[in-house]
N, C-alpha and C positions, 0 to 999 in steps of 0.2 A: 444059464443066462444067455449064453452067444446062442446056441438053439433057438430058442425065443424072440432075439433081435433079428437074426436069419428067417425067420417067420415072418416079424414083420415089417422087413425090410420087400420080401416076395408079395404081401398085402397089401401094402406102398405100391411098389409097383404096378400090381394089379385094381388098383384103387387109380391109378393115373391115365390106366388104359380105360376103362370104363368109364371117367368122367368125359373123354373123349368121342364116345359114342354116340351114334343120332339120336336113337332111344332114349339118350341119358339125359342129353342135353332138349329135349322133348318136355321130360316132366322134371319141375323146377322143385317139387316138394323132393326126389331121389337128388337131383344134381347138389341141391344144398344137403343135403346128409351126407354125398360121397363128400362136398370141397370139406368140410367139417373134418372127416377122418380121415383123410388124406393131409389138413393142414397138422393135425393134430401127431397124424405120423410120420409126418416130415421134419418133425422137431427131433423126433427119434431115431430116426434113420442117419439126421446129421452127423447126431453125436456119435451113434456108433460106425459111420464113417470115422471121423478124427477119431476114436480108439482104435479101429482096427489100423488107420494112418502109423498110431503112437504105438501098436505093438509091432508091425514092419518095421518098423524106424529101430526098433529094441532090438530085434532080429535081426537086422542088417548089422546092428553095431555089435552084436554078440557075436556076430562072423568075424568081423574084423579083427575082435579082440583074439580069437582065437587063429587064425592063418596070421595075421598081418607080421612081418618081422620087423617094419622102421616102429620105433619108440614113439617120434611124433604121430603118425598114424594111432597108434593104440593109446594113444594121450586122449585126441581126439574123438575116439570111437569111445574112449572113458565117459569123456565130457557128453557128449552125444545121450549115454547111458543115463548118467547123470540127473540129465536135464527132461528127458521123456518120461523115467519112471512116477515123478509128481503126477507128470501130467496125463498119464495112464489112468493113476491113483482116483485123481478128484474127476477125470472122465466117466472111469467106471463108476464112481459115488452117487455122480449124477443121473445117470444110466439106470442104476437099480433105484432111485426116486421120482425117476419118469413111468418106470415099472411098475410101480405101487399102482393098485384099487384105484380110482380116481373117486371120492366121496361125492354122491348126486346132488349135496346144499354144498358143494364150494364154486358154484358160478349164480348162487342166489345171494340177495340182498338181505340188508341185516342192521337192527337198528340201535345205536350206544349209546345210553344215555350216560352223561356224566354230568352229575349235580357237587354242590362245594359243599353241600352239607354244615353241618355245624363250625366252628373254626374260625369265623369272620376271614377278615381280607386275606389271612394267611389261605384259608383251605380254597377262598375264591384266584389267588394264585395259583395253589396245585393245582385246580378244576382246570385252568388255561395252559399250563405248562402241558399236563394232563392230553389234553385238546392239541395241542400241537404236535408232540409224541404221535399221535395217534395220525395225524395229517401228514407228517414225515413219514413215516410207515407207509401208509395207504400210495404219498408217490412214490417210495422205494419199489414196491412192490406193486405200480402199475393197476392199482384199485383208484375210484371214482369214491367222494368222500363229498356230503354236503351239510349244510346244517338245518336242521328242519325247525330249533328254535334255540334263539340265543338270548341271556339276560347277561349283560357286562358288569362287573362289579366297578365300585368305586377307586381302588386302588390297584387298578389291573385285572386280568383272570377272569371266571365265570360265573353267575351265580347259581 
């Protein structure tokens, strides 16, 4: 995995000199594909910056623990310890889910319907509850969400 990020951290880079170039900066169809993967590998480079941050960080405190003789010091360099290895943890997690294939239909649109179906005002509840779930989501996770047709039930919910 660090081989990898070291790869494309050196592609980063070289993705940054190139967008700077006359030539590049000439033809608008290359410029918008370099800033594309350049933005896309800047999110990755971040991160494996802050690991490589959080395993220095582990490394400096693993010295400590080993030479340092005051108690506080090695209490310290504990805690230090302590507190990087999560954050190592859920770095690298991250890391190898930014790695992943990226699938060519996840920045395509997509369309849900949801009907209340049989159930009267109960299942036109769910259908709304339903509908809301799914609009909560879509801001969590920074998706655009509209409705292309809507029938309101009588006592709340969708039809």
């Amino acid at each position: 995995m660090i081989e990898k990020l070291i790869d494309i951290k050196h592609r980063f880079e070289e993705v940054g000199l190139l967008l700077v170039q006359p030539d590049t900066l000439g033809d608008q169809k290359k410029f918008g594909q370099l800033s594309k993967e350049y933005r896309d590998l800047q999110k990755v480079v971040e991160k494996y910056d802050a690991y490589q941050h959080a395993l220095d960080g582990m490394q400096h405190a693993k010295e400590l623990l080993q030479k340092e003789k005051d108690p506080e010091m090695r209490e310290l360099a504990k805690l230090e310890l302590e507190e990087l290895e999560p954050k190592r943890d859920a770095l690298e997690a991250e890391i190898k889910e930014m790695l992943m294939p990226k699938d060519p239909n996840d920045y395509k649109n997509c369309i849900l319907e949801i009907r209340a179906g049989t159930g009267g005002d109960e299942a036109a509840i769910f259908a709304g509850d339903l509908w809301r779930m799914y609009q909560r989501y879509c801001d969590r996770v920074g998706l655009k969400m509209s409705a292309l047709n809507v029938t309101e039930g009588t006592a709340g919910g969708y039809k």
